[in-house]
NULUM-673335 format. One line per 8 residues: number of its first residue (from 0); their letters; for each residue x, y, z of C-alpha. Coordinates in Angstrom, 3 decimals. Each point is the difference from the previous one (the first is absolute). Layout:
# residues N
NUM = a = X/Y/Z; ...
//
This chain:
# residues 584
0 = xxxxxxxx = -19.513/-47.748/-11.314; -3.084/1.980/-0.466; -1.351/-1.283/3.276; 3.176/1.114/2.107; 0.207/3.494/-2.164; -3.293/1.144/1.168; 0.763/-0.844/3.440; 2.761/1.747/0.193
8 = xxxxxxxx = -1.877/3.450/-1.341; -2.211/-0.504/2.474; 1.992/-0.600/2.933; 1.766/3.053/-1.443; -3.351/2.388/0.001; -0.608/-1.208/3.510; 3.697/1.102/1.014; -0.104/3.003/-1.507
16 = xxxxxxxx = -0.188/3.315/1.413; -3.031/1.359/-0.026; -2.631/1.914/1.820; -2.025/-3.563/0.469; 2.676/-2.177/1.480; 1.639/2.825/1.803; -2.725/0.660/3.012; -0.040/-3.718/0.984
24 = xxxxxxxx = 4.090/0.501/0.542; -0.973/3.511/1.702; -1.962/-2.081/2.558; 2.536/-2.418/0.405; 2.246/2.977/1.462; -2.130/1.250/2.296; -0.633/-3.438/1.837; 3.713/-0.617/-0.250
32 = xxxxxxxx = 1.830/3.079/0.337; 0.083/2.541/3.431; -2.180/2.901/-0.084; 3.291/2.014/1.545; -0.261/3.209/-2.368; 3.870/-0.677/-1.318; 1.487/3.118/-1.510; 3.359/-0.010/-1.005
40 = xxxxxxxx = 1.875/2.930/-0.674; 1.877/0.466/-3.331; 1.583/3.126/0.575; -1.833/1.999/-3.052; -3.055/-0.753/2.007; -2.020/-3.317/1.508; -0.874/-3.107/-1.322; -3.337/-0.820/1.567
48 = xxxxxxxx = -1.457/-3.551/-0.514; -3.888/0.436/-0.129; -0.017/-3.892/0.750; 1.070/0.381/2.739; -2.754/2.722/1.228; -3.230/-1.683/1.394; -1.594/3.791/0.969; -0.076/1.443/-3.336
56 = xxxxxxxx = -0.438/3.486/1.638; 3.135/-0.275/1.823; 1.784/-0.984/-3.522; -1.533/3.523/-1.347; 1.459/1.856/3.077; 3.487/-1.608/-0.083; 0.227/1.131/-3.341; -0.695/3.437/0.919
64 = xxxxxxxx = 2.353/-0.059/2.298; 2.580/0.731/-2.625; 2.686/2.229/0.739; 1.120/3.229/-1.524; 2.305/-1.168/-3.854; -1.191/-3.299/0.532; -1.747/-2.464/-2.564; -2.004/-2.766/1.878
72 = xxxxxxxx = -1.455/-2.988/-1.961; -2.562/-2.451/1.282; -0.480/-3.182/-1.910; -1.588/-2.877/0.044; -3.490/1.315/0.389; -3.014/-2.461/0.237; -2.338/2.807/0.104; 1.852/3.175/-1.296
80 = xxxxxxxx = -2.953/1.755/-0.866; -1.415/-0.282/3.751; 3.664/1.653/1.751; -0.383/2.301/-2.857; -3.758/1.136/1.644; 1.120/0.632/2.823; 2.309/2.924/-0.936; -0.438/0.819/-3.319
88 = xxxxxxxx = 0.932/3.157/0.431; 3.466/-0.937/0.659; 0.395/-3.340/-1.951; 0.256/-1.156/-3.576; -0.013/-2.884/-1.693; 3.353/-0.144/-1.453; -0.195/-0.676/-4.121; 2.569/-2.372/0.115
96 = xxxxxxxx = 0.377/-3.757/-1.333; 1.864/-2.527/2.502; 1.754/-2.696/-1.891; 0.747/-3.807/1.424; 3.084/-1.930/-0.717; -0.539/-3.253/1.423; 3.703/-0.876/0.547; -0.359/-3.676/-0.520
104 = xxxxxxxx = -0.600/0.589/-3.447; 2.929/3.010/-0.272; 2.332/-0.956/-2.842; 3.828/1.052/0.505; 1.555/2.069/-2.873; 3.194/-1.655/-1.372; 1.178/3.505/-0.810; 1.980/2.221/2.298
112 = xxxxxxxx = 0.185/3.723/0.326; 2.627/1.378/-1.345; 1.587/2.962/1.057; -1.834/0.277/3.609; -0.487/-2.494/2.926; -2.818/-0.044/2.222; 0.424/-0.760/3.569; -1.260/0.882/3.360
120 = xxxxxxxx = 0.140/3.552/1.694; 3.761/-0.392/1.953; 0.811/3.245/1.059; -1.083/3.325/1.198; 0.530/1.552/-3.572; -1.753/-2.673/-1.536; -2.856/1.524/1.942; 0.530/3.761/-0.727
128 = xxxxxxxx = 0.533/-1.125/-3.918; -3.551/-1.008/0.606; -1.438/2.826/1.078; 1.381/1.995/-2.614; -1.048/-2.333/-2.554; -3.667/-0.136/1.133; 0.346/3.719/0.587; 0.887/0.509/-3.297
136 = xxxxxxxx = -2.692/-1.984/-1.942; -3.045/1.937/2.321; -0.552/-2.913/2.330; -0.566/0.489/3.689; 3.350/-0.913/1.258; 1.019/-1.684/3.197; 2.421/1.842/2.377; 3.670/-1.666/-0.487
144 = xxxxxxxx = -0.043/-0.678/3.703; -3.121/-1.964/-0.491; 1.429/-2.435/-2.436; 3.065/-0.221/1.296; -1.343/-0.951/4.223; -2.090/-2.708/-2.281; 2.532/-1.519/-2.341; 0.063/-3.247/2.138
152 = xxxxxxxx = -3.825/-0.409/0.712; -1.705/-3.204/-1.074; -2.851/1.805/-0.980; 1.143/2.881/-2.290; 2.493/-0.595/-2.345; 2.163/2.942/-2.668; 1.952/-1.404/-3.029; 1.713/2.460/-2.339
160 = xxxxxxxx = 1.238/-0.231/-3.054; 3.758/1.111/-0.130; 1.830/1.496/-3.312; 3.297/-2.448/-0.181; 1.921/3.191/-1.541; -0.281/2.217/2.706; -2.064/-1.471/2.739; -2.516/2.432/-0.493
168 = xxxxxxxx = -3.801/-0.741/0.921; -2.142/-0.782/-3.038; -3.254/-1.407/1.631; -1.668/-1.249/3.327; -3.060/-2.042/0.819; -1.380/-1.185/3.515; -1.859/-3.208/1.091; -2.005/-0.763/2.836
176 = xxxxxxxx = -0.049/-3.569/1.376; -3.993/-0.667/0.666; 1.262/-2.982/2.444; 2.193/1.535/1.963; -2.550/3.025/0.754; -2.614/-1.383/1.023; -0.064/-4.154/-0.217; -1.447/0.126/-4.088
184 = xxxxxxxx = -1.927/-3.100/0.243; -0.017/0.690/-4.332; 4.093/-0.383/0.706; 0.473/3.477/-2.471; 1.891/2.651/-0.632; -0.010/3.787/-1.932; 2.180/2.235/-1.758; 0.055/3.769/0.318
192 = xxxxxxxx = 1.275/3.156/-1.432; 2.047/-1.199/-3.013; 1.551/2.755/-1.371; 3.335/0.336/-2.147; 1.792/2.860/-1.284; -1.196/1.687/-2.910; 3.458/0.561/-1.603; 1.278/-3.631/0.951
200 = xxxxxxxx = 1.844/-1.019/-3.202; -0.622/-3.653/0.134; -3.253/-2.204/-1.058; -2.182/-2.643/2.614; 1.554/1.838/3.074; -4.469/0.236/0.996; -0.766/-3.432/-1.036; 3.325/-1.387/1.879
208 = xxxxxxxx = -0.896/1.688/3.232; -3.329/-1.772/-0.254; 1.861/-3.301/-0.649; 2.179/0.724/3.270; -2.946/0.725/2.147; -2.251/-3.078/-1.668; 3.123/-2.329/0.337; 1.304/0.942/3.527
216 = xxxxxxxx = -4.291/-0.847/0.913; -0.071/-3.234/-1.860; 3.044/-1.097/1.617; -1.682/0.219/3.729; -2.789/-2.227/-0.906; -2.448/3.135/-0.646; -2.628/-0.945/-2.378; -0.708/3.491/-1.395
224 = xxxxxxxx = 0.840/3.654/-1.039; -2.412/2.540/-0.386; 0.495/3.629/-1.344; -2.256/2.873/-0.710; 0.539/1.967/-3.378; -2.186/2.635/-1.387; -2.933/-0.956/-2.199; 1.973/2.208/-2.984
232 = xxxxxxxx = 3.621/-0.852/0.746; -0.321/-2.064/-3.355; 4.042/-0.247/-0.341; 0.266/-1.267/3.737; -3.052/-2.527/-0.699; 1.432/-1.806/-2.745; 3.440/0.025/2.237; -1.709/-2.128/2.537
240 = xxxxxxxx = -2.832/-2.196/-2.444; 3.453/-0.718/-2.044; 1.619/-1.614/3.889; -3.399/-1.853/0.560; -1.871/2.159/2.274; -3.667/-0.236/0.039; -2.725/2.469/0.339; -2.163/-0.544/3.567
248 = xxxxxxxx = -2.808/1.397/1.371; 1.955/1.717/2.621; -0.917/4.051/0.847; 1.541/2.308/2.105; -1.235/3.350/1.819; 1.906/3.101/0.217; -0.215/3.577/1.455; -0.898/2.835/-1.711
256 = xxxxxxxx = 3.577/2.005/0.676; 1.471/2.309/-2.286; 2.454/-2.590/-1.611; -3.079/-2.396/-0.922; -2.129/3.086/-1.637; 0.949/-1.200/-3.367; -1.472/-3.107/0.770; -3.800/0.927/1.050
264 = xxxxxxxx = -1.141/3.279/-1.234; 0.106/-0.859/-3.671; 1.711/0.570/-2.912; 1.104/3.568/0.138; 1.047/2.991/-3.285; 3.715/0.042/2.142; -0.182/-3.812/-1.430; 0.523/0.862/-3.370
272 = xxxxxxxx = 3.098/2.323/0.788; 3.771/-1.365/-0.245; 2.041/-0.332/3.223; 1.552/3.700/-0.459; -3.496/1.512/0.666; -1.769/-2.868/2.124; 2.870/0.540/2.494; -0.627/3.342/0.415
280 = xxxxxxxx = -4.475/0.037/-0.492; 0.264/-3.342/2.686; 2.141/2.354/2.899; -2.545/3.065/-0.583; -2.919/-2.158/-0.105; 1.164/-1.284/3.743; 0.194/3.477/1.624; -3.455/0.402/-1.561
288 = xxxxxxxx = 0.968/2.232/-2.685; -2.506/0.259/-2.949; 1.394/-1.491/-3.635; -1.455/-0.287/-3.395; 1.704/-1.606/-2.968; -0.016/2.538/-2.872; 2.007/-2.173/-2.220; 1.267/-3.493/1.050
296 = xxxxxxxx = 1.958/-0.902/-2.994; 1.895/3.222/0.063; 0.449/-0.201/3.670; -2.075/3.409/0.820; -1.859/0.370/3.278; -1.535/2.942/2.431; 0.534/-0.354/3.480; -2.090/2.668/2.165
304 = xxxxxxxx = -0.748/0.862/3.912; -1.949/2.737/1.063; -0.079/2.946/-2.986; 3.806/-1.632/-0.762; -0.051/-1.866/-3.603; 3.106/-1.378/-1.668; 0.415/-1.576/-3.045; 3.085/-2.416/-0.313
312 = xxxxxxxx = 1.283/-2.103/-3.034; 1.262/-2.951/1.860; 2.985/2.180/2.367; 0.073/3.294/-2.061; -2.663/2.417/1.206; -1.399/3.425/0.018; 2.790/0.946/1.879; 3.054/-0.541/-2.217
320 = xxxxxxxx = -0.467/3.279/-1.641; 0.161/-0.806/-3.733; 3.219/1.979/-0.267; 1.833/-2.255/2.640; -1.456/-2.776/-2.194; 1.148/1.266/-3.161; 3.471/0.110/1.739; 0.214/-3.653/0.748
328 = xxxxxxxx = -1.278/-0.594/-3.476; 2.803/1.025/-1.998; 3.118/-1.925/1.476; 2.119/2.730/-1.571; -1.215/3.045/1.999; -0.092/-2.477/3.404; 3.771/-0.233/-0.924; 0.604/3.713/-0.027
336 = xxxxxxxx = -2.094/0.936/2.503; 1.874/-3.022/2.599; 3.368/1.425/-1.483; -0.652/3.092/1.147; -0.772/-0.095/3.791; 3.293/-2.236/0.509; -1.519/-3.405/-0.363; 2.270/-2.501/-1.747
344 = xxxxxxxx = -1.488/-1.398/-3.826; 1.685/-1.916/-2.872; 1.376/1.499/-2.916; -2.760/1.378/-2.348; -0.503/0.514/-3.614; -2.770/0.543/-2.670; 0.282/-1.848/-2.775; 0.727/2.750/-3.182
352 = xxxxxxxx = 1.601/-2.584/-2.595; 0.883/-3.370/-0.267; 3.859/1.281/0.011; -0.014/2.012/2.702; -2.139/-2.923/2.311; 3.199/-2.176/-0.864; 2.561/2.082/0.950; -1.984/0.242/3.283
360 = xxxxxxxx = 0.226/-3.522/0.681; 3.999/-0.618/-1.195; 0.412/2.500/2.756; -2.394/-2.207/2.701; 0.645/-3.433/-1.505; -3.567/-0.629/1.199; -3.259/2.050/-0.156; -3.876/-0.090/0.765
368 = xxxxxxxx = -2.186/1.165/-2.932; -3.497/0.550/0.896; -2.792/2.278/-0.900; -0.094/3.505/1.658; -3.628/-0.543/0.531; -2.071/-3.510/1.177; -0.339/-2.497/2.595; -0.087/-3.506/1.696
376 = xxxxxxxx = 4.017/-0.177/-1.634; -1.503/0.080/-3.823; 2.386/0.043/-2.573; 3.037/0.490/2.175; 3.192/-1.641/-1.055; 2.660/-0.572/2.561; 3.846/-0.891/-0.308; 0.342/0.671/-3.580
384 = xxxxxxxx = 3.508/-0.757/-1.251; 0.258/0.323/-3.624; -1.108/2.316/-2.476; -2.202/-2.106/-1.992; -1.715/-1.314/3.595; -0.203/3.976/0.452; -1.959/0.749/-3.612; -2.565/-2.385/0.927
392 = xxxxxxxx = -0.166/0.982/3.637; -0.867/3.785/-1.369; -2.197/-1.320/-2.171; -2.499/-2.049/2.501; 0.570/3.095/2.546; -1.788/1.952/-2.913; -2.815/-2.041/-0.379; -1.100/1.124/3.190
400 = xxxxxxxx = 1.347/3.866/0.102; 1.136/2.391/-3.009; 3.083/0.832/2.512; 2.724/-2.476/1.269; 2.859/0.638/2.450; 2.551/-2.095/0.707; 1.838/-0.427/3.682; 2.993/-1.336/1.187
408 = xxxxxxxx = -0.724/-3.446/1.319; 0.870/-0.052/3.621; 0.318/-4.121/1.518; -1.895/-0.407/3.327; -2.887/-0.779/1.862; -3.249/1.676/-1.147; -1.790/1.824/2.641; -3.351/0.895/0.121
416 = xxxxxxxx = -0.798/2.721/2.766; -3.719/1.106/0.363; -0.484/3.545/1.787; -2.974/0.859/0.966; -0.812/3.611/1.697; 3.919/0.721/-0.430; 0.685/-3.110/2.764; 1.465/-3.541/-1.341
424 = xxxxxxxx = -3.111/-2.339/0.102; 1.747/-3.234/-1.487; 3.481/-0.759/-1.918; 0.321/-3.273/-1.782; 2.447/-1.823/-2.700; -1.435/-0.897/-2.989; 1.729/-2.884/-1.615; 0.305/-0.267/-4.272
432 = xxxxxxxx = -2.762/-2.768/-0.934; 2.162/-3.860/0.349; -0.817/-3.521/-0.622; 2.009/-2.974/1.275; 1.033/-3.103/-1.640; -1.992/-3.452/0.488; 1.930/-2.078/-2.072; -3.275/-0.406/-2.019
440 = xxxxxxxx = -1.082/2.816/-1.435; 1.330/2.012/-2.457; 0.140/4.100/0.425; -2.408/1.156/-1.541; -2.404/-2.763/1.882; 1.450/1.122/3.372; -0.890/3.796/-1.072; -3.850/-1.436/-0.312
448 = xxxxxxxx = -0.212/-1.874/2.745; 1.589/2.960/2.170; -2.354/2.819/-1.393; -2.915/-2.432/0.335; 1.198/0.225/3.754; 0.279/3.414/-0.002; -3.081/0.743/-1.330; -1.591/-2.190/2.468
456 = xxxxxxxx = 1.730/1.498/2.887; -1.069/3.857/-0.816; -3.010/-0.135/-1.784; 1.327/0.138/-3.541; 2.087/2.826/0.681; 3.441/-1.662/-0.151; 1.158/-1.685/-3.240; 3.091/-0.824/-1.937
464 = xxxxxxxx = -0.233/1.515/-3.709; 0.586/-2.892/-2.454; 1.431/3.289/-2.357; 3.849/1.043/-1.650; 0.983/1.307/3.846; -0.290/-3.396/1.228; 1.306/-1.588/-2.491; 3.318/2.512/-0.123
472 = xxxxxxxx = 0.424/-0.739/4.173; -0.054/-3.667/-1.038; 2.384/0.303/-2.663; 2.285/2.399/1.485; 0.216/-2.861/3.341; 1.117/-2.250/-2.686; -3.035/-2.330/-0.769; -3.040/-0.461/-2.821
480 = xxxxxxxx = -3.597/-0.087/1.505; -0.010/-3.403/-1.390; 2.781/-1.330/1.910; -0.060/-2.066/2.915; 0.823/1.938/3.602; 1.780/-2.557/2.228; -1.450/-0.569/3.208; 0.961/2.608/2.720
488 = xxxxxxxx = 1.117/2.669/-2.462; -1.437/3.475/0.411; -0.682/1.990/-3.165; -0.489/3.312/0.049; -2.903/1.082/-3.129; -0.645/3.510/0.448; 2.998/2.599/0.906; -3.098/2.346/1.673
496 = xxxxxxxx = -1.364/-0.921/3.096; -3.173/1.665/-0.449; -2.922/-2.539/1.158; -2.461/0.245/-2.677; 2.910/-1.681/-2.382; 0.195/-2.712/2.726; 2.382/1.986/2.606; -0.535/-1.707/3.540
504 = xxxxxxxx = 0.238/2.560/2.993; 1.646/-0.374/3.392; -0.715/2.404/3.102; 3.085/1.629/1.629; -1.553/2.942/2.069; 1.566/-1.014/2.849; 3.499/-0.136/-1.108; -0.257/3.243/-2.099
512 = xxxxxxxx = 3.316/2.396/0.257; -0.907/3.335/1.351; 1.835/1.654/-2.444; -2.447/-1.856/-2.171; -2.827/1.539/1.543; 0.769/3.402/0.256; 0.578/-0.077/-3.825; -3.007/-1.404/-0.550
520 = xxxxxxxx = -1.962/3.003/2.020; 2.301/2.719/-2.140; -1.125/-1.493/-3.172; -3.882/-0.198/1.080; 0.793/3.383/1.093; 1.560/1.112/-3.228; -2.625/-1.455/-1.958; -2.426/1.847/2.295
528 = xxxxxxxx = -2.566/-3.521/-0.009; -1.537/-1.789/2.986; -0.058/-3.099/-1.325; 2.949/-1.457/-2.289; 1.961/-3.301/-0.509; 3.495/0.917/-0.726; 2.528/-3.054/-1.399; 3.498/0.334/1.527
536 = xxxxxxxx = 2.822/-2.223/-1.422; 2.032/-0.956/3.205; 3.527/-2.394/0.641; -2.188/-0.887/3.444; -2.754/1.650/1.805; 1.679/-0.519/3.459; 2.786/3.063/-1.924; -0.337/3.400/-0.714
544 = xxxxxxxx = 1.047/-0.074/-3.655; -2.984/0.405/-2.708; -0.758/1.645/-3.427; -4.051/1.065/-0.694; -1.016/-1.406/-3.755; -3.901/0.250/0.256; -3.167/1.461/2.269; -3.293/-1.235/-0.841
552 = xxxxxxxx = -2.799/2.192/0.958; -2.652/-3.000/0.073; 2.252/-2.603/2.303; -1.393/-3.578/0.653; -1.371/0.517/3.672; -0.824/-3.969/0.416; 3.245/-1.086/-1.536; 1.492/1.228/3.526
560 = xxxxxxxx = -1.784/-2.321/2.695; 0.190/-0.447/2.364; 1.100/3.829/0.556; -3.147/2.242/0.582; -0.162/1.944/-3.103; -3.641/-0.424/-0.872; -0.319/1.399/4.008; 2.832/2.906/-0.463
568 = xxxxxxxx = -1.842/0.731/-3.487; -3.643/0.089/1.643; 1.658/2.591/2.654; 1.572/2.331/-2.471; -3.791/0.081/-1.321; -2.209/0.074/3.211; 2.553/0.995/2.758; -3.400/0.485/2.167
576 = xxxxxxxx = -0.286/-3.860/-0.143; 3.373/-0.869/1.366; -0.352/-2.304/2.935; 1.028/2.123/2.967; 1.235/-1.758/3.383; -1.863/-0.093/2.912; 1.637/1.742/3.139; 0.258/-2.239/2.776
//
């Protein structure tokens, strides 16, 4: 037993990949496979197989050949650091793991997804869905025509992973088949641009896209599936070490574009800023405008060009006069001050006595109570039906301001509508913070395991408050947080849909009402501020109706992508930077 155990580690170290055993195999390929330079085209840029390369100087210019929004990759190196001489300059070496699943030892999963199916790219939607989606998570994204002209290729394959509710999108991968490209003598495979949406409600909809893509592989005969993952995408690592992948000695080469500067100048002070300010410090940094971080935790930079200096916290700058802030501040002179130039808001009251506050809602039947001063939706109450649900309502609403006013609660859509130099940037819907039901987990699990998504998804900016709010949504829908959810229910846990209590938002520019719009620009004008996010409730968007509850002075530019705020923002700033078209 002892004899055949150490036989078996050592067949095992001599099968392993490493460094050692991997430059025999690399010579292997070269006697074996064509030296025909094979590129293949994955619509967010090329795919370029260094094996493939026998002039290692032509491999350096191909890759810097890349066109304009493109993201070429070239892998499978022998020799990166000789392309990399002879244009270093231009090329990096990307700081990237790749990761092997040898598919012969890919175990199936007895479990099934549940409440999304993944399947191949069928339709031309499918492949606009997918440009929106990597759109929306900052990835380059290939043009819909693109995907759609190669849905039937043999050599670049799109799943998606579709929400059974509503058929909506929730997540998209690609794989290229190695064989089909170029004749793989290795007989492998690779999976690119994973990405799923950060407000998907439902767990494993990552890790069953890379199922799909390993599975569909194994089943024609391939023998592997590589990926490349960041060195420090530590969630995403244990993802695919928890499959079977394997680290390899693989590297790849990149150009240094503007979308890769994260990647080789260095750890930057913009690193150490949350997404409201990166957005913003990232889009002045590429029209070469100067930043320095004053404060990251508090969100403070300086932008400056020429003898022009700026100082911004996150989207509020020098130029919101501090009157026009102090406006938006107190919810209960925004109210008057809508009121007055014609623009419709709810019924408004300040909260004198505890008497007079329940007489106000016997006359609504339902009210909001929140704070006439804060943010990010803190210690807002909303629905409140009964008077002893209203005591304690006032009473968290004064935790965070001395004043509390109560509004008529008005059933809709919320609206967010972000105007930016008195013009409508970006409108979205926020939606209240909602798990769904697994069968398996009770509510208050679900709540964890959907903030611990959210958190994921936006940095730690989204979560869902484990606090007496959530707790009164739960129990108002009718259920304990220690009760079982059946599977497919949809349970809503927070009655505002603001996203740092776990809100999800949804763009809707396009299908904004103009009536919408032009009361958005009245209000911005009203308020007299050049930036603002102002929160309409609405029966639809696509209709003119709409009362005005809220506008923020310090709106959430990057919750808004893939709309150009950060870009509309930078304008307002540095109008003398605004890309001007050529005449032809």
């Amino acid at each position: 037993m002892a004899i055949r155990d150490r036989t078996h580690h050592r067949l095992a170290r001599k099968n392993a990949p490493t460094l050692t055993n991997w430059q025999p195999k690399a010579r292997e390929r070269e006697q074996h496979v064509p030296a025909n330079d094979k590129v293949v085209d994955c619509g967010w840029g090329r795919l370029i197989f260094g094996q493939t390369f026998s002039d290692l100087a032509q491999l350096a210019r191909s890759l810097q050949e890349e066109r304009p929004g493109k993201r070429d990759v070239a892998l499978y190196l022998r020799d990166p650091h000789v392309v990399l001489s002879f244009a270093p300059q231009d090329l990096f070496l990307d700081p990237s793991h790749t990761f092997r699943l040898w598919l012969e030892r890919y175990h199936y999963s007895s479990r099934r997804p549940k409440g999304f199916v993944v399947r191949l790219l069928n339709s031309r939607s499918d492949a606009e869905a997918i440009h929106r989606l990597y759109c929306a998570r900052r990835m380059v994204p290939p043009p819909p025509e693109f995907i759609w002209e190669n849905h039937a290729s043999k050599v670049l394959h799109f799943w998606v992973a579709e929400d059974e509710q509503d058929g909506s999108i929730l997540g998209a991968v690609n794989g290229v088949d190695h064989v089909e490209a170029f004749g793989d003598q290795e007989n492998g495979a690779s999976l690119w641009a994973l990405a799923v949406d950060s407000q998907a409600p439902y767990p494993g909809i990552g890790e069953t896209l890379v199922r799909q893509v390993a599975e569909f592989f194994q089943a024609r005969g391939r023998s592997f599936l590589d990926l490349s993952v960041m060195h420090d995408n530590k969630q995403a690592i244990r993802l695919y070490e928890k499959l079977g992948f394997e680290r390899v000695p693989v590297f790849a080469l990149k150009n240094k574009n503007a979308f890769n500067e994260p990647l080789f100048i260095g750890r930057q002070p913009v690193a150490d800023l949350n997404i409201y300010a990166a957005i913003i410090v990232n889009e002045a940094r590429r029209r070469g405008i100067g930043t320095e971080v004053i404060d990251a935790e508090g969100g403070y930079f300086a932008l400056s060009l020429g003898g022009r200096r700026i100082v911004c916290r996150e989207s509020l700058s020098e130029l919101t006069t501090a009157v026009a802030m102090s406006r938006c501040d107190d919810k209960a002179v925004t109210h008057r001050l809508l009121h007055r130039v014609g623009l419709r808001v709810p019924e408004q009251i300040k909260v004198e006595a505890l008497d007079q506050a329940e007489a106000f809602l016997s006359k609504q039947g339902s009210v909001v109570v929140k704070p006439t001063r804060g943010e990010q939706g803190a210690g807002i109450s909303v629905d409140v039906r009964d008077a002893a649900e209203l005591e304690r309502a006032i009473k968290r609403a004064r935790r965070i301001s001395d004043t509390v006013i109560l509004e008529e609660f008005v059933s809709g859509d919320d609206l967010r509508i972000i105007v930016i130099n008195f013009e409508v940037v970006a409108a979205a819907i926020r939606k209240p913070a909602q798990v769904v039901g697994t069968g398996r987990h009770k509510v208050g699990e679900l709540i964890h395991l959907q903030s611990r998504r959210r958190r994921a998804a936006t940095g730690g900016e989204s979560a869902i408050p484990l606090d007496d709010e959530t707790e009164r949504c739960v129990q108002q829908a009718g259920y304990r947080m220690d009760a079982m959810l059946p599977y497919g229910e949809v349970l809503q846990v927070r009655k505002t849909a603001n996203l740092h209590t776990g809100g999800t938002i949804h763009d809707v520019t396009a299908k904004l009402h103009p009536e919408l719009k032009k009361a958005a620009k009245a209000a911005a004008r009203a308020l007299d501020i050049p930036v603002t996010g102002l929160d309409f409730i609405v029966p639809s968007v696509a209709e003119p109706e709409y009362v005005i509850i809220e506008a923020n002075e310090r709106p959430g530019l990057a919750n808004h992508e893939p709309q150009p705020t950060a870009e509309r923002f930078v304008d307002l700033l540095f109008p003398q930077t605004i890309p001007r078209e050529v005449p032809v």
